[in-house]
Every structure is written in structure tokens, then in C-alpha cells.
ROSE-4610 file (N, C-alpha, C; in Angstrom, 1 decimal, always signed):
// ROSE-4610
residu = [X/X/X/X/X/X/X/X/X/X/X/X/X/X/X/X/X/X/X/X/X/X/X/X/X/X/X/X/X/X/X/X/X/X/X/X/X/X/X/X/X/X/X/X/X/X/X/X/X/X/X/X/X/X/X/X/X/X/X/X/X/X/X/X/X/X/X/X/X/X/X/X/X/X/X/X/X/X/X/X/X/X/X/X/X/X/X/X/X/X/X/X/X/X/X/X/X/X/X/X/X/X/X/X/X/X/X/X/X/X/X/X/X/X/X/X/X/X/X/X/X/X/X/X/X/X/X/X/X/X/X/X/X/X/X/X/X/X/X/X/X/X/X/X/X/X/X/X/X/X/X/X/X/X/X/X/X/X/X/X/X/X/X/X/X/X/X/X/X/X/X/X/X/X/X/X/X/X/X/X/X/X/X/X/X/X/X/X/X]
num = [1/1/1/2/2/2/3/3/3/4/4/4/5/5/5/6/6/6/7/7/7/8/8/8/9/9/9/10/10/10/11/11/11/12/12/12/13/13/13/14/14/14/15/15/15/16/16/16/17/17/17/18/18/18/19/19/19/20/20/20/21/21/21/22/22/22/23/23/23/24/24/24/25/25/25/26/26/26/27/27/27/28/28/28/29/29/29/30/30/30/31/31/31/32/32/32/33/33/33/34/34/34/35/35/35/36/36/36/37/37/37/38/38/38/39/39/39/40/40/40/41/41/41/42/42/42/43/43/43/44/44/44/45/45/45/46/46/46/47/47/47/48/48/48/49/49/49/50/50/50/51/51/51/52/52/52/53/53/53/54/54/54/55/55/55/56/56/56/57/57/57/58/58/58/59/59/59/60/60/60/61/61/61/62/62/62/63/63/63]
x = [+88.9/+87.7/+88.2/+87.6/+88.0/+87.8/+88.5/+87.9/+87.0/+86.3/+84.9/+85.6/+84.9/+85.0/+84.7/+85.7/+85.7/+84.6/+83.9/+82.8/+83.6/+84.5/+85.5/+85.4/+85.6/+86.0/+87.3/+87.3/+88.9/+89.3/+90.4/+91.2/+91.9/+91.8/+92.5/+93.8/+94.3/+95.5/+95.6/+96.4/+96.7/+98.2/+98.2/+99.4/+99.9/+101.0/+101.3/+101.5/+101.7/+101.8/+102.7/+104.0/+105.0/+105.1/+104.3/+103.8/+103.1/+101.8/+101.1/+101.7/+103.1/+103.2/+103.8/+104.5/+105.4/+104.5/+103.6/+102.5/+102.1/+101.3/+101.1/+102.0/+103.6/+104.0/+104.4/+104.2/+104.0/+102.7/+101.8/+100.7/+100.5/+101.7/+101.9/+101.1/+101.1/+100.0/+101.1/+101.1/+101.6/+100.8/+101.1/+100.4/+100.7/+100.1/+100.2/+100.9/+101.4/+101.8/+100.8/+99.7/+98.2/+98.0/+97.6/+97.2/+98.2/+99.7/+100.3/+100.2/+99.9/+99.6/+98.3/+97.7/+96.0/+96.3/+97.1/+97.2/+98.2/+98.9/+99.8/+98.8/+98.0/+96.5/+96.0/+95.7/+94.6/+95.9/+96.9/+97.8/+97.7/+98.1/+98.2/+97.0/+96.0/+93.9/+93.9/+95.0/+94.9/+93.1/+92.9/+91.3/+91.5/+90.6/+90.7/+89.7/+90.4/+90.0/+88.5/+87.6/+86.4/+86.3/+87.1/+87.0/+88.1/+88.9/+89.8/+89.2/+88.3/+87.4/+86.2/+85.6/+84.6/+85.7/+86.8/+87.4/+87.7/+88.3/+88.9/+87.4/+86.4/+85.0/+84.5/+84.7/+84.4/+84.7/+86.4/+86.7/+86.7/+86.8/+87.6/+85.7/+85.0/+83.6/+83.3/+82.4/+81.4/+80.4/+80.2/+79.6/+77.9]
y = [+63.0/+63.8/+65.2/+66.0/+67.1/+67.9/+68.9/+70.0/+71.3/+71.7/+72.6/+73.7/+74.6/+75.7/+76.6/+77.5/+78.8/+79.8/+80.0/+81.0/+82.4/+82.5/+84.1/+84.8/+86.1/+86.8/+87.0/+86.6/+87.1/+87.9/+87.3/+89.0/+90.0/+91.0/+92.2/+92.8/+93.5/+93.6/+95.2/+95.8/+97.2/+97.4/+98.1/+98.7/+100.1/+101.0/+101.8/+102.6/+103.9/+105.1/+104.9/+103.9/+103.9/+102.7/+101.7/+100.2/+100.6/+101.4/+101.3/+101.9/+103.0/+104.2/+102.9/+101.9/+101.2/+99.7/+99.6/+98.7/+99.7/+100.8/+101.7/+101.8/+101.9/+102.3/+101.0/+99.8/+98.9/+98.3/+99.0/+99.1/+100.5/+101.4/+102.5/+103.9/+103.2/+104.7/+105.5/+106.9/+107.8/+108.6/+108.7/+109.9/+111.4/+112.4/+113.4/+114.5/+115.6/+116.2/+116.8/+117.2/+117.2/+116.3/+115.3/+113.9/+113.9/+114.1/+113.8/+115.1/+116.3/+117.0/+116.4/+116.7/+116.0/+115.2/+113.9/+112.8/+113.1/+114.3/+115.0/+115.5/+116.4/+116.7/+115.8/+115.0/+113.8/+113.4/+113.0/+112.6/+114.1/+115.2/+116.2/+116.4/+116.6/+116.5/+114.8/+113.7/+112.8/+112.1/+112.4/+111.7/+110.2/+109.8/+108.2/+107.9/+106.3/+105.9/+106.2/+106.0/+106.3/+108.3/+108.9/+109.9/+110.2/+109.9/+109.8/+109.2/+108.5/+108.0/+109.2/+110.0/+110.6/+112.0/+112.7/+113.6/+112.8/+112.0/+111.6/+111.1/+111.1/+110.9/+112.1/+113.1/+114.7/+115.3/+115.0/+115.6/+114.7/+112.9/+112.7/+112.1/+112.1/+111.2/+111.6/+110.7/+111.0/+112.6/+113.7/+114.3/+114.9]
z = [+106.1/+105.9/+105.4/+104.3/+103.9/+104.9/+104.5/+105.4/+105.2/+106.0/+105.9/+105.4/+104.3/+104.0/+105.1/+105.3/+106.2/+105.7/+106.5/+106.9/+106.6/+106.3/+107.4/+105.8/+105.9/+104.5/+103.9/+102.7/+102.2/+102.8/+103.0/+103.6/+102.2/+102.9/+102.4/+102.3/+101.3/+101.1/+100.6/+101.3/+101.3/+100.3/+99.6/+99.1/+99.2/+99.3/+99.6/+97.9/+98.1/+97.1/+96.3/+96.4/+96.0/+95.1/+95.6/+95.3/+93.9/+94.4/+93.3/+92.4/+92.5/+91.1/+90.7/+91.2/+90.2/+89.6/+89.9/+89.4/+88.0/+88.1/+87.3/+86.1/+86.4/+85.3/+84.8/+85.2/+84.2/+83.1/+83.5/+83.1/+81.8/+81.9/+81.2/+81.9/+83.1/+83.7/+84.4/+84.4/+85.1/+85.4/+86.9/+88.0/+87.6/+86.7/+86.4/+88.2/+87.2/+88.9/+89.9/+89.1/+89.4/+90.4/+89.7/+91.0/+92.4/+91.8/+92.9/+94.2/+93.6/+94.8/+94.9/+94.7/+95.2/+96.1/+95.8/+96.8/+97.7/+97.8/+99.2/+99.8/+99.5/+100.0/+100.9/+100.2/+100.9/+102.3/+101.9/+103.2/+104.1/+103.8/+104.6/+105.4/+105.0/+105.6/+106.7/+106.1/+106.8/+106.4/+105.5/+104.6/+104.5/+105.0/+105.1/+103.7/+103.4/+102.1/+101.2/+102.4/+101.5/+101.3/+101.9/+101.8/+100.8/+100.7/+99.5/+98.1/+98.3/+97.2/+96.5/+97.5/+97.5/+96.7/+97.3/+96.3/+95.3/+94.5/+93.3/+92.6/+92.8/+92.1/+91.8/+93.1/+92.6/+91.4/+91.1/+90.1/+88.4/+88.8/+87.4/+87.2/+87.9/+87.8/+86.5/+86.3/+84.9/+85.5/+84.6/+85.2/+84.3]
């Protein structure tokens, strides 16, 4: 007998600052030195993700 599809949600998968620059620069993206204090910022305030989300929309959003 097959078995029942799980009810449960995808799980999630976190990557670290270092992960993503080298995903990035395969992709040809580099983190200006701008961004990278910004995102020492966000570690130093200790700003959790959606609040890390809400600054980086502040500045690069459509305005």
C-alpha cells in the first residue's frame, strides 16, 4: 500500500553570510562595502530576519 502524503510543511533551510557571498559570486553578484557594513549593522543590533528584511526594503525598495 502506498504511502499517505505528510500533512507537515517543507522544511526550511538557513544559510550563513559566507554561504550566500559564495553562491552570489557565482551568480556574478558582489556585496558592495556598503551592504557589508549594513549587514555588520544588522548582526551588531542583533535584528532578526524580518527585521533585517524591513531595513534592506527601506533603502533598496521601489520608492
Amino acid at each position: 500500500m502506498p504511502k499517505k502524503a505528510s500533512a507537515q510543511k517543507p522544511s526550511t533551510f538557513t544559510i550563513g553570510r559566507e554561504r550566500f557571498e559564495q553562491i552570489c559570486a557565482v551568480e556574478g553578484i558582489k556585496l558592495t562595502p556598503a551592504m557589508k557594513k549594513r549587514f555588520a549593522e544588522f548582526d551588531r543590533k542583533g535584528l532578526s530576519p524580518e527585521e533585517r528584511r524591513r531595513e534592506i526594503i527601506k533603502v533598496y525598495g521601489k520608492k
